[in-house]
N, C-alpha and C positions, 0 to 999 in steps of 0.2 A: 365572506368571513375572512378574518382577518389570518397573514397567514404570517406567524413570526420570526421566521428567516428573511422572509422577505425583506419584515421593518428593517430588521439588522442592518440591511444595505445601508438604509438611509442615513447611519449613523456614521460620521468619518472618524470615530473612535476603534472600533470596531471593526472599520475596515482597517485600519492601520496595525491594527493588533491580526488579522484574519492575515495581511502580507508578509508584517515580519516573522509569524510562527511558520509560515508555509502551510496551512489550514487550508482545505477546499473554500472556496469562496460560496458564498450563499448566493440561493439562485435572485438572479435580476430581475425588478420589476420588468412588465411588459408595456411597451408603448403601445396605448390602444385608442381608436376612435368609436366613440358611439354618437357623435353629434352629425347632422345632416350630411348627406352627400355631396361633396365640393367637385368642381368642374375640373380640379389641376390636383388629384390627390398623388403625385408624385411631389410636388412642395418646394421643387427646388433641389433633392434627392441628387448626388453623384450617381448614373448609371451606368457599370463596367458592362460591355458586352463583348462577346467573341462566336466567332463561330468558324468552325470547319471549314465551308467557305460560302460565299453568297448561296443563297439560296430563297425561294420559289416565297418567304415570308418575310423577305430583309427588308424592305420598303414599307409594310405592314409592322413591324417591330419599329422600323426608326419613328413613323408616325404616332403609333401607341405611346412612345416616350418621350415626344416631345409634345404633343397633344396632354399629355399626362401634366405636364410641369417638370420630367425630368433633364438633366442634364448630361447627354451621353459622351463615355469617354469609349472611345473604337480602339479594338489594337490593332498593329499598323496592318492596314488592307487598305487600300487606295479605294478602289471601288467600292467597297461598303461605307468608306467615308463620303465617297461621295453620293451615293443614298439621304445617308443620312445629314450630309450638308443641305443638298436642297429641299429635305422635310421638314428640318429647322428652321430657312430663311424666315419664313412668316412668322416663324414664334419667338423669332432671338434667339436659338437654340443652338449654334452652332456645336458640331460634334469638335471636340476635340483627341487625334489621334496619340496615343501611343506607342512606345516598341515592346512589345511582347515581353510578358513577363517584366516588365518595369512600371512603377508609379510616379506621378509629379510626388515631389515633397508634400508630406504632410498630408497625403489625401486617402481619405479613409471613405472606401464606397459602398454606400448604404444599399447599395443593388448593384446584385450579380446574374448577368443572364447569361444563357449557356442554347444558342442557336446549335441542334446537335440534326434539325429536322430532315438533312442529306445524308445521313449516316448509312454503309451498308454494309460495313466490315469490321471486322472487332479491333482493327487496328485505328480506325475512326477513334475509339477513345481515347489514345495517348493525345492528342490535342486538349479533349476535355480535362486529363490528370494534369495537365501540363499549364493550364490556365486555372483550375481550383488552387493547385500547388503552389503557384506565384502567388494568388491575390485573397486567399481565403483568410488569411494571419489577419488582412485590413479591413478586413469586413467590418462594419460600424455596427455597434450596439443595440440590438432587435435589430438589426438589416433582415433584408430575403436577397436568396438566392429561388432562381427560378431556371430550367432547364425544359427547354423544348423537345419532343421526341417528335419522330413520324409513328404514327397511327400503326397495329399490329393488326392485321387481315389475313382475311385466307387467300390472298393474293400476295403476300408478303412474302419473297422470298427469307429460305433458312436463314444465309448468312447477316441482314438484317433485322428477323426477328430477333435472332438470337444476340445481336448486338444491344437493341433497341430493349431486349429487357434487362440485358448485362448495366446498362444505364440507369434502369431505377433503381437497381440494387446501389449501385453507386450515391444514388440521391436518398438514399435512405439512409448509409452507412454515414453518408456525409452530414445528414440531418441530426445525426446525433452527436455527432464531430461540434457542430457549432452551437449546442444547446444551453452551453454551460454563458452563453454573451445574450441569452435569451431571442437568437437570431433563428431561423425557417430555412426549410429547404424541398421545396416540391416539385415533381416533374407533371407535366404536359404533353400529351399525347394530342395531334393535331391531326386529320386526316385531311385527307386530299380535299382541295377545294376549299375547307372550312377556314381558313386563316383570316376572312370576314369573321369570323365570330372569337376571334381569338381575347380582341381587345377587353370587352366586356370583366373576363376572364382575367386576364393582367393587372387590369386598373386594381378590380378586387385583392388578387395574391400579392400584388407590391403594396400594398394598403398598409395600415396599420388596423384595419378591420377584420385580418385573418391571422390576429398572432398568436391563436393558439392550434393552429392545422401548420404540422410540416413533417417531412416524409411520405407526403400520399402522393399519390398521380391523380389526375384527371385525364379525364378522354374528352374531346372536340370533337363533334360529328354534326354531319348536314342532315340528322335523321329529323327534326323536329321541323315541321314547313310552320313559316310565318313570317310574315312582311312588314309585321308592327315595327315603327317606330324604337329606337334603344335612346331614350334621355341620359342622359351623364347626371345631372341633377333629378329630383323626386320622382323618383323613377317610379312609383306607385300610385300617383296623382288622378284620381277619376275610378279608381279599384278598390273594390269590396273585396275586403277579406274574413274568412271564418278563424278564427283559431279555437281547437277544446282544448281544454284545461288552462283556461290564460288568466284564473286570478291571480295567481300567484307566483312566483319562481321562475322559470325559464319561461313558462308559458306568459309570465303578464312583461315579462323581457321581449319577449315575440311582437307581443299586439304595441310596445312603447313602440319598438323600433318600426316594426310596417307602417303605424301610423304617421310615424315620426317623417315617411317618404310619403305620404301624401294619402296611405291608403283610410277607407273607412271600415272600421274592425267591429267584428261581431265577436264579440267576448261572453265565452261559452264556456261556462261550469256547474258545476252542480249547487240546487237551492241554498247547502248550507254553506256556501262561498256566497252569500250574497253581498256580508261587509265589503271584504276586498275587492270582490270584483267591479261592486258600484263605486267605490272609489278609484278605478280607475278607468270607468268609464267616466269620470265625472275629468280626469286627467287628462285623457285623449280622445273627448269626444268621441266614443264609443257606442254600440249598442250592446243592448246588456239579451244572455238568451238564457235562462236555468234550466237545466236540462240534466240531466243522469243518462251520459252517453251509451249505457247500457240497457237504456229502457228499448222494448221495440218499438217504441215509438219517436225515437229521438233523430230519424231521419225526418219524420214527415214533420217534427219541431220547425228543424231546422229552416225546408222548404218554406214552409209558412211564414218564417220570419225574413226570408232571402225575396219572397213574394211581395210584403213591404218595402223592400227597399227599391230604389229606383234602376240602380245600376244593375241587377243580378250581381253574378259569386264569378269572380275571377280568380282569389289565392281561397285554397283549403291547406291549412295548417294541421294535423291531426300529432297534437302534444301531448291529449291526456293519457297519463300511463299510472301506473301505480307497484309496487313492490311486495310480495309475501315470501320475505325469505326463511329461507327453512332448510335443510338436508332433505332430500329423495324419499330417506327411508324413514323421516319424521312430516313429511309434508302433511296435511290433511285435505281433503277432494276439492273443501271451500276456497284452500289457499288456490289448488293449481284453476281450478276453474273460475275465481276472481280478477285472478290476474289474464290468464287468454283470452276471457269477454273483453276485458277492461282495453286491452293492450293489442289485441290482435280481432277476434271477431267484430268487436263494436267497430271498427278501420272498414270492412268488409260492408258491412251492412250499411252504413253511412255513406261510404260511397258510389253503392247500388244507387241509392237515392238520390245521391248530388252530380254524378256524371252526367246524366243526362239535359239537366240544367246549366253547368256548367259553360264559359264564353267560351269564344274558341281563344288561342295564344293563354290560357290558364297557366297554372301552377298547381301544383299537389306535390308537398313538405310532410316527408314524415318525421318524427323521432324514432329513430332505432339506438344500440349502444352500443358500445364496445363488447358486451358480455353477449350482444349477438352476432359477435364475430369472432370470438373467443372461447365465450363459455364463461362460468363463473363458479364456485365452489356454493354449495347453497341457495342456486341462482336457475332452477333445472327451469321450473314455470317462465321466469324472467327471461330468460335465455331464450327458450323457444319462440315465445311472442316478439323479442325483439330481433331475432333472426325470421321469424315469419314475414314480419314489416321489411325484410330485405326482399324476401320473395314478392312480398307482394308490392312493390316499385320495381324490380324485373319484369316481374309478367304486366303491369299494366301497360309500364310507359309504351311498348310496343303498339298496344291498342289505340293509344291516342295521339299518332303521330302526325295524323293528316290533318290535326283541327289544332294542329299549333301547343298541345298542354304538353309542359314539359314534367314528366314525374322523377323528385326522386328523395333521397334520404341523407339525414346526416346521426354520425354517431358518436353522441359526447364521450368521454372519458371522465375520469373524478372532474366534477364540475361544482362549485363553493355553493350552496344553499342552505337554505335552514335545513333539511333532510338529511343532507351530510353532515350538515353542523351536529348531530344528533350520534355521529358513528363515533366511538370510543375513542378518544385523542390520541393513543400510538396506534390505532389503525386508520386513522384519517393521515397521521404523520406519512405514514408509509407510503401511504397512497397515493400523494400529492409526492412523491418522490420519483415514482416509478411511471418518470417521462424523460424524453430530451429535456424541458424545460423547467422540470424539477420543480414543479409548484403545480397546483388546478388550478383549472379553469371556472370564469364567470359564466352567469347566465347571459350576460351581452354577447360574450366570443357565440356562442348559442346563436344567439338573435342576431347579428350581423352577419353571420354566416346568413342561414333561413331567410333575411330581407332581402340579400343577392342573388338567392335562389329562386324568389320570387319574382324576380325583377326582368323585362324583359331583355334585359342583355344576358339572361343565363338561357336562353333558348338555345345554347349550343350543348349544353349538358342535360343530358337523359338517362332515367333506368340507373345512374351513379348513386353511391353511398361516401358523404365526403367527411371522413373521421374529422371529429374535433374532440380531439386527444392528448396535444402536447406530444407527439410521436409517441404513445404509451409503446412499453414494450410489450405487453401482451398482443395479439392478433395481429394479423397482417395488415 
């Protein structure tokens, strides 16, 4: 849906009139990709890096970004240049150094990373104020900034945990700092050992396929065992995927993009989606399933249809959700209990059924939302199904750690559909306000988040909930 601040930008009338009044400026479109997965999606990218000092992933970072297609600029450390010098020979990459706190003329860097993963004392952060401070002004237009932590354990002494969360707050504060250039800011939490599974991880956050997540953290961990193969390109080539609810909106966003890496999608909804959803089964060479994810019998559907297929069920997408909103004290029994079958028990009972069949190195993507991590005024049913869908990616991913399936969730914020298109225009206004990024989000941001999750380079992420939000202020 179209959003009309936005247009404004486009117009150099209006921008010229928005500078000389001194007018907030309207929020910036967002650079986004939804077309196939490239081998260098760094593109050619300026990437500033700095860190506190070498450390245990600086060979593993210099590779990531020059492997990427970026082009890293070091501040002056000798030794991390020279890392990064001979990670580059093979790629033409040479790093080029500078002096702290200074820029070449004219050079505006599309990426910021912040190596913070040796940190153990709170005074550890005056380097990172010290390098946002210099270079954050040049930050390019949609850039990321992306900031490394070490991992919080019960092995982690005080004075570093208590550093290493003082640092998301910083990335959070900072996330909001840079929203108004439509730019990101996320930290990374890496534990020991895992910096193999970092890259995955990076290629995606420096993308242009993550431009509506910034202020979250992610956690890296070696909880998920699996040997498979990580392609840079179709990453989903030879995989069966399920998704419900995929005719339409976010969900037929989901089965374009999976297929679009390679996967073969079982596109599941209910008989009276049959228009839609054959149309886009006839799109993405699909299989078509009709089903009423609320019947009891809509596991043993599904089996049956996964039984036909040749590969079995490697990705479960579980999208179908549905909304009765109402206030507490005007609800009626039908609303709350339509909505918790729909959205949280039919989740339960489907994949009693499919776990077991399931490959090993899987995936399982839920939809949860912001409103289940927040709350919602009129949202009591909604809320709890979509906060249950949190629980229940906690409690499983644990379960299925030895057979490689990674579990977990993501949660949209105002996201542009026809169902929103539907919410009364000063309260869609509003809402599409109340982010860093000052606009909602598409169903794509949706669907290339969820294809990455799927992908086997996200086997380092488990049991996580990764907002895609535009930093909404509401919830943590």
């Amino acid at each position: 849906m179209n959003d009309y601040l936005i247009q404004l930008t486009k117009n150099p009338i209006i921008q010229k009139l928005t500078n000389a009044m001194g007018l907030p400026k309207p929020p910036i479109e967002l650079y986004r990709n939804n077309h196939p997965w490239e081998d260098r999606p760094l593109n050619d990218q300026s990437v500033l890096i700095s860190q506190i000092q070498q450390t245990a992933i600086t060979r593993t970072l210099a590779e990531i970004v020059v492997k990427g297609g970026g082009n890293p600029f070091i501040e002056n450390d000798d030794a991390i240049v020279e890392i990064f010098n001979q990670a580059g020979k093979g790629y033409g990459r040479l790093p080029q150094s500078i002096i702290k706190g200074e820029l070449p003329d004219k050079l505006s860097p599309k990426i910021l990373i912040f190596d913070a993963t040796n940190l153990q004392k709170p005074e550890d952060l005056n380097p990172v104020y010290s390098f946002f401070h210099s270079h954050l002004r040049s930050l390019a237009i949609c850039g990321r900034v992306v900031i490394l932590n070490p991992e919080i354990t019960d092995q982690t002494d005080v004075s570093t945990a208590t550093t290493a969360r003082a640092l998301e707050g910083f990335t959070r504060a900072m996330a909001r700092e840079i929203g108004f250039k439509g730019a990101t800011a996320n930290i990374v939490y890496v534990a020991p050992d895992a910096q193999s599974r970092l890259e995955p991880v990076l290629r995606f956050l420096l993308s242009e396929r993550s431009s509506y997540i910034t202020g979250q953290p992610l956690h890296i961990s070696t909880q998920v065992i699996s040997d498979e193969a990580i392609p840079k390109t179709r990453p989903l080539d030879g995989k069966t995927a399920l998704v419900t609810g995929a005719a339409q909106g976010i969900g037929a966003a989901i089965a374009r993009a999976i297929a679009r890496e390679g996967a073969r999608v079982i596109i599941m909804d209910r008989p009276s989606e049959d228009i839609p959803a054959g149309k886009l089964a006839a799109e993405i060479q699909g299989d078509l399933l009709f089903c009423d994810i609320t019947t009891p019998s809509a596991g043993d559907q599904i089996l049956e249809m996964v039984a036909n297929t040749d590969n079995g069920l490697d990705i479960v997408v579980h999208n179908a959700g549905i909304t009765r909103d109402k206030l507490l004290v005007n609800m009626k029994p039908d609303a709350w209990d339509q909505v918790l079958d729909v959205n949280l028990r039919a989740i339960l009972r489907v994949n009693e059924k499919l776990l077991p069949i399931m490959k090993n190195n899987g995936r399982i993507v839920c939809l949860s939302s912001v409103s289940g991590i927040a709350g919602n005024r009129g949202q009591t049913n909604y809320a709890a199904s979509k906060a249950g869908v949190i629980g229940f990616v906690s409690g499983l991913a644990s379960k299925v750690l030895d057979r490689g399936i990674a579990v977990n969730a993501v949660a949209p914020g105002f996201i542009e559909t026809q169902m929103t298109a539907r919410i009364p225009f000063a309260t869609r206004l509003v809402a599409r306000r109340l982010n860093n990024l000052n606009q909602g989000g598409t169903p794509d941001d949706v669907a290339e988040t969820i294809t990455f999750l799927c992908s086997p380079g996200a086997f380092g992420l488990t049991g996580q909930v990764l907002r895609i939000c535009g930093g909404a202020i509401i919830g943590a």
